[in-house]
GULO-227247 format. One record per residue (C-alpha): x negated, y negated, z. Coordinates in pm, whole numbers. Layout:
BEGIN
ATOM|X|Y|Z
...
//
This chain:
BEGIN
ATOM|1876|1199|-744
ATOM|1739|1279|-1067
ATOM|1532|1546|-1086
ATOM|1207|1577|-1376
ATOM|985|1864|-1370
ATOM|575|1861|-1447
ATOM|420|2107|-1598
ATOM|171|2220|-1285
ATOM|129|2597|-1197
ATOM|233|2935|-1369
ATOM|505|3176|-1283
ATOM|416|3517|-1390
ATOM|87|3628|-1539
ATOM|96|3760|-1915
ATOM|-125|4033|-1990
ATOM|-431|3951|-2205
ATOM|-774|4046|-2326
ATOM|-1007|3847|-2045
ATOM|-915|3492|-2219
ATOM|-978|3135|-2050
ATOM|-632|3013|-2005
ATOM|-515|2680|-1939
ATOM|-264|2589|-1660
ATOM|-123|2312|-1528
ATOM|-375|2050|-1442
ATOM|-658|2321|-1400
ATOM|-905|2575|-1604
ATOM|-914|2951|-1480
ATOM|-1133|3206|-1618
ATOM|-911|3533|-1639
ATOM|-1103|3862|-1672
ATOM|-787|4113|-1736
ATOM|-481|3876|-1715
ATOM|-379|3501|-1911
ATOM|-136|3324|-1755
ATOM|120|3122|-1958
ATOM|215|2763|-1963
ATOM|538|2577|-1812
ATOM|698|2378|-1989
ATOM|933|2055|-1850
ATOM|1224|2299|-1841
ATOM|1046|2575|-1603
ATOM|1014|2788|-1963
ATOM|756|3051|-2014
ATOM|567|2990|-2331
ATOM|187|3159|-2420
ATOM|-12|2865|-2515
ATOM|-139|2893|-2879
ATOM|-573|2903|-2860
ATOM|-643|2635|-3088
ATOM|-455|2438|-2850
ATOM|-605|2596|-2535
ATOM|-976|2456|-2706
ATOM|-825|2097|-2725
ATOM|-631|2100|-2443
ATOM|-938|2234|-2193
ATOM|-1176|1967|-2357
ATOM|-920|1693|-2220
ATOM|-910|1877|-1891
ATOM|-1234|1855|-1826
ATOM|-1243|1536|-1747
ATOM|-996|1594|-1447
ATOM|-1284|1730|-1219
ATOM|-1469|1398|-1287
ATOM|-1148|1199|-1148
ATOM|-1248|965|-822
ATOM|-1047|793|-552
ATOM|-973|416|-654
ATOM|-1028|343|-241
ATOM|-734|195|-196
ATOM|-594|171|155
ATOM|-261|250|233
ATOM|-15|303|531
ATOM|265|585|525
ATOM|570|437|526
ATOM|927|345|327
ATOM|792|33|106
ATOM|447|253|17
ATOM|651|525|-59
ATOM|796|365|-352
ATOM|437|231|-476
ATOM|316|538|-456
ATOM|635|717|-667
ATOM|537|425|-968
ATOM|206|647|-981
ATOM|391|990|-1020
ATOM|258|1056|-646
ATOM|657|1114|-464
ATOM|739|1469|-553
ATOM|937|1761|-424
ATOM|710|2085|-437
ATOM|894|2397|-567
ATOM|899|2794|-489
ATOM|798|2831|-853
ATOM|448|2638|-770
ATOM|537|2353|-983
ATOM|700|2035|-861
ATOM|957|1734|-946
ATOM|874|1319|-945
ATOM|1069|1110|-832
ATOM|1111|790|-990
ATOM|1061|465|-781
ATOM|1350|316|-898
ATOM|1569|574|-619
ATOM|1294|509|-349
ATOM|1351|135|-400
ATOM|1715|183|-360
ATOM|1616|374|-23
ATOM|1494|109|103
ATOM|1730|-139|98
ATOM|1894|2|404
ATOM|1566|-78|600
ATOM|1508|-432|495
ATOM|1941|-456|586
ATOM|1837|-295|942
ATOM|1515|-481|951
ATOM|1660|-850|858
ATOM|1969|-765|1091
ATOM|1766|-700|1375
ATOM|1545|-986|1304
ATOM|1816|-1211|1268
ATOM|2007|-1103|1566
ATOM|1715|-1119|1765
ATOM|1657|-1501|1716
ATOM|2003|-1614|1713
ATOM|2020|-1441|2113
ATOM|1725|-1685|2190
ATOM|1794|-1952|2391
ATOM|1655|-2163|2163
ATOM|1717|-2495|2372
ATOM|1478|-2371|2604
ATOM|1156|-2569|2681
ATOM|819|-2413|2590
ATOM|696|-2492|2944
ATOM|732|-2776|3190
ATOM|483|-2929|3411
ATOM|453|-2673|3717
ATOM|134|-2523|3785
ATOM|305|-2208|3717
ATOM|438|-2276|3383
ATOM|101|-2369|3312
ATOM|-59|-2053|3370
ATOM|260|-1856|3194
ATOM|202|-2046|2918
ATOM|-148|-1935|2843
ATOM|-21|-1576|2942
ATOM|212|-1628|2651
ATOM|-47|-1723|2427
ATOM|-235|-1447|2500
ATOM|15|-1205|2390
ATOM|87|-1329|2110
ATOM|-244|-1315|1974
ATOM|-204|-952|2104
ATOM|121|-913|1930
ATOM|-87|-1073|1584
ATOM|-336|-840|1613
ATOM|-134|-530|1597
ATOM|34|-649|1303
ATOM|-263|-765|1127
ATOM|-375|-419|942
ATOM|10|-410|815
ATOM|11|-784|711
ATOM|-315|-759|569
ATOM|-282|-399|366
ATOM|49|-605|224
ATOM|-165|-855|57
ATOM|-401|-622|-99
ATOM|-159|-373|-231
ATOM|69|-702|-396
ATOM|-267|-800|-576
ATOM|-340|-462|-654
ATOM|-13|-428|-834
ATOM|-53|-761|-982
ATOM|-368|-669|-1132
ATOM|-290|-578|-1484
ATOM|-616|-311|-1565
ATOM|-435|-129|-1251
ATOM|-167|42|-1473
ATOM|-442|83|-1780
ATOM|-709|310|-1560
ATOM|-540|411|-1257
ATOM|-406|809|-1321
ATOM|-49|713|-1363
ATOM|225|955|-1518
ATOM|296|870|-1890
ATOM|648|748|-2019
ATOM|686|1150|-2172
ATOM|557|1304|-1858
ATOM|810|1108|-1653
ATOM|1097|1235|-1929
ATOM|953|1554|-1994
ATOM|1307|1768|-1845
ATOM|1492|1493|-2066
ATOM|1419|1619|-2412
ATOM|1737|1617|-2608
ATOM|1893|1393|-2380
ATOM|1793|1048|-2457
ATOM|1634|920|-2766
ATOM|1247|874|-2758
ATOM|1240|522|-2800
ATOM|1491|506|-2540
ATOM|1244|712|-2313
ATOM|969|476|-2432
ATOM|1104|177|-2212
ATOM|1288|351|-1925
ATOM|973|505|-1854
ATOM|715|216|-1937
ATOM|531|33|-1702
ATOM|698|-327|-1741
ATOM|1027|-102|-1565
ATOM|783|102|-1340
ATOM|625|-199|-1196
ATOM|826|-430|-1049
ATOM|1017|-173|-811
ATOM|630|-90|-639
ATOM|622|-523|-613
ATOM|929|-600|-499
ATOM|883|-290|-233
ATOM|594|-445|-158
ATOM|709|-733|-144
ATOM|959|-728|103
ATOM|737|-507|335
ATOM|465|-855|311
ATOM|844|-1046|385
ATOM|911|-860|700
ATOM|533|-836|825
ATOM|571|-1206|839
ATOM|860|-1276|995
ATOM|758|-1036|1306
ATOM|457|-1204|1329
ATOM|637|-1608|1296
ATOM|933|-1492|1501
ATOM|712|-1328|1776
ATOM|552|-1679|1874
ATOM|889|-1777|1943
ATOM|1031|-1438|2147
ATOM|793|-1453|2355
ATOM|719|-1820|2412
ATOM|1091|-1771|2588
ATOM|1053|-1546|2813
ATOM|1072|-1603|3185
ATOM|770|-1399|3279
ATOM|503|-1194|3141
ATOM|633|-894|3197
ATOM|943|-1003|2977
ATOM|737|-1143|2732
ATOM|557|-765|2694
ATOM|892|-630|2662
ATOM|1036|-845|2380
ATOM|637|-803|2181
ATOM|788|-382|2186
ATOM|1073|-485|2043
ATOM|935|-673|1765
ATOM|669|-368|1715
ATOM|953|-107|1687
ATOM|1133|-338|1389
ATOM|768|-291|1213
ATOM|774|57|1276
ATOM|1098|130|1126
ATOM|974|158|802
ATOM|740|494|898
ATOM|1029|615|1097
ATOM|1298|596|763
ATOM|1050|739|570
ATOM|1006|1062|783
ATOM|1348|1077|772
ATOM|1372|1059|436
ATOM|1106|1294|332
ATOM|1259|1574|585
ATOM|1560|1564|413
ATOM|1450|1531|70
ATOM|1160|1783|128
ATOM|936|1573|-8
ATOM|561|1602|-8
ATOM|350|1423|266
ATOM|190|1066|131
ATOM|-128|1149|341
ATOM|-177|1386|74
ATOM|-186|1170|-213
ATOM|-468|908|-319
ATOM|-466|681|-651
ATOM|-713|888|-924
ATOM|-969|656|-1132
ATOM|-1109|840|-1401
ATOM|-1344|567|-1609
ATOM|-1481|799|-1882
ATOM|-1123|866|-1959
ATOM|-1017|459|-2013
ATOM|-1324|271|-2102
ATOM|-1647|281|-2373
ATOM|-1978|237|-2313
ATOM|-1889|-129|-2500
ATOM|-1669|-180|-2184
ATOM|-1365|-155|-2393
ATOM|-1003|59|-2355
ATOM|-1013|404|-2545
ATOM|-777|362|-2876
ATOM|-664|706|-2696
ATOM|-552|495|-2407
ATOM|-422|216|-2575
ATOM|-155|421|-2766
ATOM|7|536|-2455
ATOM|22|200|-2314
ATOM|383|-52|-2312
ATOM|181|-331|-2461
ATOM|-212|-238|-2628
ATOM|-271|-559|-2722
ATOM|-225|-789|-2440
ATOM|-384|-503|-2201
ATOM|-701|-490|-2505
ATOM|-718|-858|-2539
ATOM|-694|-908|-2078
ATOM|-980|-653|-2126
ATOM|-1197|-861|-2357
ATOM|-1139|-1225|-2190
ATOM|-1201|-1089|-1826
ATOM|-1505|-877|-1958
ATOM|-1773|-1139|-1738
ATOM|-2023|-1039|-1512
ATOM|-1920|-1141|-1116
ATOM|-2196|-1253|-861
ATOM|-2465|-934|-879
ATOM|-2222|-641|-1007
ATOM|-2430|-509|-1331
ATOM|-2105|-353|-1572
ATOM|-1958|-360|-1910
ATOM|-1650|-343|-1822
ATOM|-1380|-621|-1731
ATOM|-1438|-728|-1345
ATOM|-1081|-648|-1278
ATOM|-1193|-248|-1368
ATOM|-1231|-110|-985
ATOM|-1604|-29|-987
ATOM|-1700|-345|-1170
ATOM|-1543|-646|-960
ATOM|-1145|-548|-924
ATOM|-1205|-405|-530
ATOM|-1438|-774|-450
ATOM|-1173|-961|-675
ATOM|-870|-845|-486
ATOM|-995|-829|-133
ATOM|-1130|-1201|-145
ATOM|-809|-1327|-254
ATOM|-644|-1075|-13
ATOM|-846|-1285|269
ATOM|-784|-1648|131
ATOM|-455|-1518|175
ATOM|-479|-1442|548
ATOM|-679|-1677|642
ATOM|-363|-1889|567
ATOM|-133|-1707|722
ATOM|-343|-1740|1049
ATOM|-432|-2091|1005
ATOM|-45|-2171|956
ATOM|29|-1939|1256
ATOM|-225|-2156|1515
ATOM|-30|-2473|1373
ATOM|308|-2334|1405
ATOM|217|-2266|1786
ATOM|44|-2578|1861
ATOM|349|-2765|1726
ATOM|519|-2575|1910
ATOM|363|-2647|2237
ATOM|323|-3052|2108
ATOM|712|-3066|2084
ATOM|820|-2815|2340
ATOM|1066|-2635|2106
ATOM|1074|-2271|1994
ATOM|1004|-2252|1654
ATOM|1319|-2034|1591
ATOM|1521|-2310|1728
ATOM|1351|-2505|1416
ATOM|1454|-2196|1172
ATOM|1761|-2145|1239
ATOM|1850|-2500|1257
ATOM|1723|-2514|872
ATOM|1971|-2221|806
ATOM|2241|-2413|961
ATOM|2179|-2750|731
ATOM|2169|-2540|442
ATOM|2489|-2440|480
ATOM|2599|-2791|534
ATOM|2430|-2880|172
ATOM|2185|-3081|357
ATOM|1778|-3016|247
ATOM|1884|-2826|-105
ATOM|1835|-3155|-309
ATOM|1521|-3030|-481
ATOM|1486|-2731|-742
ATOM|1260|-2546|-523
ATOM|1446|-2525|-233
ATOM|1843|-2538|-399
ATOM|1672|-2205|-522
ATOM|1550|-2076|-192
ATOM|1862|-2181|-35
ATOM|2034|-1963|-317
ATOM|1823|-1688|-231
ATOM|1863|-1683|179
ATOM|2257|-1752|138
ATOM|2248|-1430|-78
ATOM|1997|-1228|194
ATOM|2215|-1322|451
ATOM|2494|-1166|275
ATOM|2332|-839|244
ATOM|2271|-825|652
ATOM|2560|-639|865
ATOM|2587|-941|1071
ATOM|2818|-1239|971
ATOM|2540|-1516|931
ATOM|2800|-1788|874
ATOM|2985|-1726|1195
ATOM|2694|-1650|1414
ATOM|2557|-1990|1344
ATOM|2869|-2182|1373
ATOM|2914|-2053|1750
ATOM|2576|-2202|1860
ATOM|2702|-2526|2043
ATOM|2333|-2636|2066
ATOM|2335|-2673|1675
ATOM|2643|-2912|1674
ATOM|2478|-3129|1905
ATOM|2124|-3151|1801
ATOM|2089|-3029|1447
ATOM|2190|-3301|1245
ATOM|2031|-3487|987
ATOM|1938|-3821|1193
ATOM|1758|-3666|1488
ATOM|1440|-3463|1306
ATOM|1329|-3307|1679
ATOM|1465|-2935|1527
ATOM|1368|-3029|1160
ATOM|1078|-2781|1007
ATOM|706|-2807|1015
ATOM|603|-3042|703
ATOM|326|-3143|564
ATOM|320|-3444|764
ATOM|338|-3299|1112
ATOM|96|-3032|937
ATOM|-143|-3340|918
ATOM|-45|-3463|1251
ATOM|-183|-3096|1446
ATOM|-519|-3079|1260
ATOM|-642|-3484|1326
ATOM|-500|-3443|1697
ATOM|-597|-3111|1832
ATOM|-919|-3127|1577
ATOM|-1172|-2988|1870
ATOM|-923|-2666|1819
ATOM|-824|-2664|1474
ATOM|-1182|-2701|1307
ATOM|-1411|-2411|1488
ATOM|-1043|-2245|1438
ATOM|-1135|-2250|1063
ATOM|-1470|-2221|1044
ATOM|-1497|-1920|1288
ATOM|-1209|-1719|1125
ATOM|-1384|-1777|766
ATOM|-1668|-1668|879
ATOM|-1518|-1370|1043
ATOM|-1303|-1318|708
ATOM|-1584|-1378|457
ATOM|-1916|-1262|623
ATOM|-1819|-907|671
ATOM|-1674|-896|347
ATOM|-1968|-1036|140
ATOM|-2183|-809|366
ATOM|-1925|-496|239
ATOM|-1947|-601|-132
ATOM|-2298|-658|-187
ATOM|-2505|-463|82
ATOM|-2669|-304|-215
ATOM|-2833|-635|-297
ATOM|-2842|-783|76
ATOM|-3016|-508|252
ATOM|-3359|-388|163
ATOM|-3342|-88|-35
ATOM|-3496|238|68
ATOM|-3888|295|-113
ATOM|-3992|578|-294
ATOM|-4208|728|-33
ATOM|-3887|692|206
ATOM|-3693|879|-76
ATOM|-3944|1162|-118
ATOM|-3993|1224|299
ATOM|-3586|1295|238
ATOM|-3626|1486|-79
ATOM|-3901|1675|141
ATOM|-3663|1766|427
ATOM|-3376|1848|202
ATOM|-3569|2140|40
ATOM|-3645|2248|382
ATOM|-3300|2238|474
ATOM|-3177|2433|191
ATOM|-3447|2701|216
ATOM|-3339|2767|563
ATOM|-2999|2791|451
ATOM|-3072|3051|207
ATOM|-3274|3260|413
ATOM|-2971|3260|654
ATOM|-2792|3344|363
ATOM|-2992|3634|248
ATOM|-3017|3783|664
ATOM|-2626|3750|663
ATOM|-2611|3971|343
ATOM|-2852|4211|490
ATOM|-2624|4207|789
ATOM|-2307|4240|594
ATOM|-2449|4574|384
ATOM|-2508|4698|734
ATOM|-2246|4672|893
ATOM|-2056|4819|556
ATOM|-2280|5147|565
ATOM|-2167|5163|934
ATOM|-1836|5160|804
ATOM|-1875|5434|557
ATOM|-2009|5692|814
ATOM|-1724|5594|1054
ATOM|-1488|5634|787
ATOM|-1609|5968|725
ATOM|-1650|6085|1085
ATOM|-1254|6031|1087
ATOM|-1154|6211|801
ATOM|-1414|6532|966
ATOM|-1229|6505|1239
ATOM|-885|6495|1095
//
């Protein structure tokens, strides 16, 4: 694992004359001793003071840095967003520390999506996918609705993961991201490979347009396997012979999701890296944008590409619903946070919409909808539904998924004798949901389907609208309201310091007690 140090924290102190030093990422005052500054190779240089005056007038702005608000669960797949942002390191004895690039932490997580995807796969190929949904029996009945139950359970657990998927993929997709979120530059992240590689070379290793896509595709296949828990679990537990089976296989599908904060313990244990409960994604707008609502020229010359991110800057620069800002509504503070968690919602409210259809088909046709999935798997390997572009190219990409999974897909499916018999091409009872039968749900179970919608977009959209714009929603506080609070702050503070100024009275005390003790001791000794 590649190893590249940050300058961070000194060593040893150098004698000096009561000088303001800089080190690291912070200013120290230093009455009697300067300390020196680290360079990427752990060296010990004094920094020169016309570049300790330039240097500390750049640092200043690190103490007005604030937290972009971006939610974000510890695990494996965040791991490696957080490493595109410099935030993966390994803290060292000499107080400094070592990034690690997200490329490795991507490659670290292929093992979980193998174990993940096996498990998955496994786990709906031991179905007996044949199996009614329910038959006519009173008690059937009543299971059935017991079934339904727990899924919505089951959905419910894995919403915050599904959902916090969503957000972080358009978060990543948002281009101003990478412009004014406190991300390490293409030197800092070569900084220990000086003489090693050629700085142009450096330029585009380290750039964003190679950062980037390892924090998406990460991403990208934690969104994958979030959904596939939550389709497959319909199907797991729609099969099960009683409820208390049915909570047994929903724990099974939970520990697949929690694999991926499980790996990345183990990872971080071994690798002694630092906690990601520790780190949080640094905005710092004085340092990107004008008052014009434009990027810095600073800025722009350590960016990949300064002119597409200047002119994305100028085209999105539009004012959204109330918001009052210069800058582009994609900046977070001026639209980007509203921007990405609407879409983030129109997102989910898919998902779930697709989810009540998948289980009402389910219960119209009284088959499993893994029965339906892997029947689709077992066509495609018979050439049969790959005639079109789009899905010759998804078939292209499961055939090479399934290769990557330590179970022999091929053979697996082969041995399924209900397959032979009722997966063919003539006889569409195991064929997938389409936009027909899609149709088909919503104009027969309509009393359903419709307060479906309209109560989970107004769950989905009224909290959120409430969230973005309370400022303008809410009546706002008047000025006699703000001067009562002014009033009882003062009142507040002046008891404070006259508990401060007792406890120093106390403290001197208790000092001069400790004087005439210590001097009792040395009469008696």
């Amino acid at each position: 694992m590649p190893l590249w140090y940050e300058r961070y924290d000194p060593l040893v102190p150098v004698q000096g004359q009561g000088q303001r030093t800089l080190i690291g990422h912070e200013l120290r005052a230093n009455h009697g001793d300067s300390y020196p500054q680290v360079n990427s190779f752990l060296q010990i240089h004094p920094v020169p003071q016309a570049q300790q005056c330039a240097k500390e007038e750049d640092m200043s702005e690190v103490h007005r840095q604030e937290d972009a608000k971006v939610d974000l669960e510890a695990g494996m797949y965040a791991a490696v967003l957080v490493a595109a942002f410099g935030g993966v390191r390994i803290p060292l004895k000499a107080r400094g520390h070592v990034k690690i690039h997200p490329m490795f932490m991507f490659i670290l997580c292929v093992p979980l999506l193998i174990a993940q995807g096996s498990t998955l796969f496994a786990l709906r190929t031991d179905l007996h996918l044949v199996r009614p949904v329910y038959d006519d029996s009173p008690a059937s009945q009543q299971l059935l609705r017991l079934k339904i139950l727990m899924a919505m359970i089951l959905y419910c657990m894995n919403f915050k993961m599904l959902a916090n998927s969503v957000q972080l993929m358009f978060f990543i997709m948002n281009p101003i991201t990478w412009v004014e979120i406190k991300n390490p530059t293409w030197n800092q992240w070569g900084g220990s490979l000086n003489g090693c590689l050629p700085i142009k070379l450096k330029k585009v290793l380290f750039a964003t347009p190679l950062i980037a896509p390892w924090a998406f595709l990460a991403v990208g296949m934690k969104l994958l396997v979030a959904y596939l828990v939550c389709t497959d679990s319909v199907s797991v537990i729609f099969e099960a012979d009683s409820i208390k089976e049915a909570i047994f296989n929903s724990l099974a599908l939970a520990f697949v999701m929690d694999l991926s904060q499980s790996w990345w313990n183990c990872v971080a244990h071994v690798f002694h890296l630092s906690p990601l409960e520790e780190f949080f994604f640094k905005l710092s707008p004085e340092r990107v944008w004008t008052e014009e609502g434009n990027i810095k020229e600073e800025r722009l010359r350590e960016l990949f590409f300064p002119a597409l991110m200047k002119c994305i800057a100028r085209i999105t620069n539009i004012r959204i619903g109330a918001v009052r800002t210069t800058r582009t509504f994609l900046s977070r503070g001026a639209g980007a946070r509203r921007v990405e968690n609407f879409f983030a919602l129109v997102v989910m409210y898919g998902i779930c919409k697709r989810q009540l259809l998948v289980v009402l088909f389910a219960i119209n046709t009284n088959v499993l909808p893994a029965a339906r999935d892997v029947c689709t798997q077992y066509l495609w390997h018979q050439g049969i539904g790959v005639e079109r572009m789009w899905q010759f190219l998804l078939h292209l990409l499961a055939r090479r998924a399934e290769q990557m999974l330590v179970v022999d897909v091929k053979n697996e499916i082969r041995e399924l004798e209900f397959l032979k018999a009722n997966c063919t091409i003539e006889d569409p009872k195991f064929h997938r949901m389409t936009m027909e039968h899609i149709s088909q749900m919503e104009a027969e179970y309509i009393w359903l389907t419709l307060p479906f919608s309209l109560a989970l977009g107004a769950i989905f959209l009224g909290p959120h609208l409430l969230y973005a714009f309370h400022d303008k929603l809410l009546p706002q506080k008047s000025m006699a309201d703000a001067e009562t609070i002014d009033e009882e702050q003062d009142v507040e503070i002046e008891s404070l310091s006259t508990q401060a100024a007792n406890q120093k009275l106390e403290i001197a005390d208790l000092q001069k007690r400790m004087l005439e003790l210590e001097e009792k001791l040395r009469a008696l000794a």
